[in-house]
N, C-alpha and C positions, 0 to 999 in steps of 0.2 A: 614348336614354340610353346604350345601350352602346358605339355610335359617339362618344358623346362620351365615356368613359371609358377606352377606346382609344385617341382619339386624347390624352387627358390621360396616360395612361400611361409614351404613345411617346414624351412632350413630357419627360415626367421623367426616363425612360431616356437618351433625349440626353442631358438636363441635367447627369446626373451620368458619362456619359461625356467629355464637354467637362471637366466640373471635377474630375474624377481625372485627368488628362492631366500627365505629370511636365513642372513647367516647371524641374526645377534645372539644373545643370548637365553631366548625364550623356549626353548628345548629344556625340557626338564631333566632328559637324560643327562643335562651337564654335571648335575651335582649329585647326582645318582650314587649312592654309596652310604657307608657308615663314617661316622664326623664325629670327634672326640672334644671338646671344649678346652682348650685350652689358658686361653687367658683373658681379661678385660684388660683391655691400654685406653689412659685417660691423655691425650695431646693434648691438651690445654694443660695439665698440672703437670702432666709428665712422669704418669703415674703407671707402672704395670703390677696387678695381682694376677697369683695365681694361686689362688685358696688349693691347699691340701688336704683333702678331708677323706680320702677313698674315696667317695662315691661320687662318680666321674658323669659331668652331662654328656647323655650320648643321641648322637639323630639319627636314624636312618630313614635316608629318602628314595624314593621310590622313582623309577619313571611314570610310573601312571598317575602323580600328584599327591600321593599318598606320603606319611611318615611315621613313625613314630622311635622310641625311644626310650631312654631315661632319663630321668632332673634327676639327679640325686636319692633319694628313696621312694619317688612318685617314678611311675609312667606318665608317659605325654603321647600325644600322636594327635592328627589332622592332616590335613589338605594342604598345598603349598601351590603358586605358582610364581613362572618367570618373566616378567620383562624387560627385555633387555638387560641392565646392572638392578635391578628391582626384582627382592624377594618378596609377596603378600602368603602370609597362610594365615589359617585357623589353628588354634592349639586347644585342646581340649585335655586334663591333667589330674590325676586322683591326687588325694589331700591328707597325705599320710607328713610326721612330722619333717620340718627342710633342712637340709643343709645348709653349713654353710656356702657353697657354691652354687645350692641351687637356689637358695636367695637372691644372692648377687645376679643369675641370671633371669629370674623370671622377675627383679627390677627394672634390669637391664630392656629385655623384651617389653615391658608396662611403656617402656616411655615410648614406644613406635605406634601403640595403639590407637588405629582412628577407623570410627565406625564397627567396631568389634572385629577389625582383622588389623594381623598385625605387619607394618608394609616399611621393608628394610631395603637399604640400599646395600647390595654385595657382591662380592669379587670371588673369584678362584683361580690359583694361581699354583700351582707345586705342588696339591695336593694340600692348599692350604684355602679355609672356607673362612671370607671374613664378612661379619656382620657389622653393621655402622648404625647403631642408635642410639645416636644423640650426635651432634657437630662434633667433630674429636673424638668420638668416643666407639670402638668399637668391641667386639668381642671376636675371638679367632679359633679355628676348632681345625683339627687334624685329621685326615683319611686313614683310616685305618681298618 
């Protein structure tokens, strides 16, 4: 009887190890990869750019919270984390002249700004990474 009460014990302790296990989307390996920027979409105006200028914003994130990258003719790179639909990172950036794409993005990114990080609501879907900063307003980047 107490072998078996043991081993029912041990059967319940797994059980609820297993089903506390965070399945949202706070694993950073989710976005783990290289991310090509795509485009800004305005829903309220109903507005999509996609500035052509060659110099493509690019991310590459890390599982260990790390990233970096390219804006346009500057590097970028910092720390990022996930909660749940919620991106926060650090971006740190050299200050060589901008593009036009990486104006519109590092706008873009200014309006998420609170407390000197930057904390975006986003999605992943198909290979496709979307950032939302501003009500309506997001920006979209491709795996590549």
């Amino acid at each position: 009887m107490k072998n078996q009460m043991f081993t029912l014990f041990i059967s319940l302790f797994s059980l609820c190890l297993i089903s506390c296990s965070d399945d949202d989307n706070s694993s950073n390996s989710e976005i783990q990869g290289t991310f090509q920027l795509t485009k800004f979409e305005d829903s309220s105006e109903g507005t999509v750019l996609s500035p052509d200028d060659n110099k493509p914003v690019k991310i590459t994130f890390r599982a260990d919270g790390s990233f970096d990258g390219m804006a346009g003719n500057n590097e970028i790179q910092g720390s990022y984390s996930l909660d749940s639909d919620i991106i926060t990172f650090n971006l740190f950036s050299t200050e060589i002249a901008a593009t036009e794409r990486e104006v519109m993005f590092v706008r873009s990114i200014n309006k998420s700004l609170n407390g000197g990080e930057y904390i975006m609501p986003y999605s992943l879907k198909d290979g496709e990474l979307t950032l939302e900063y501003e009500t309506q307003s997001k920006m979209s980047f491709i795996q590549i």
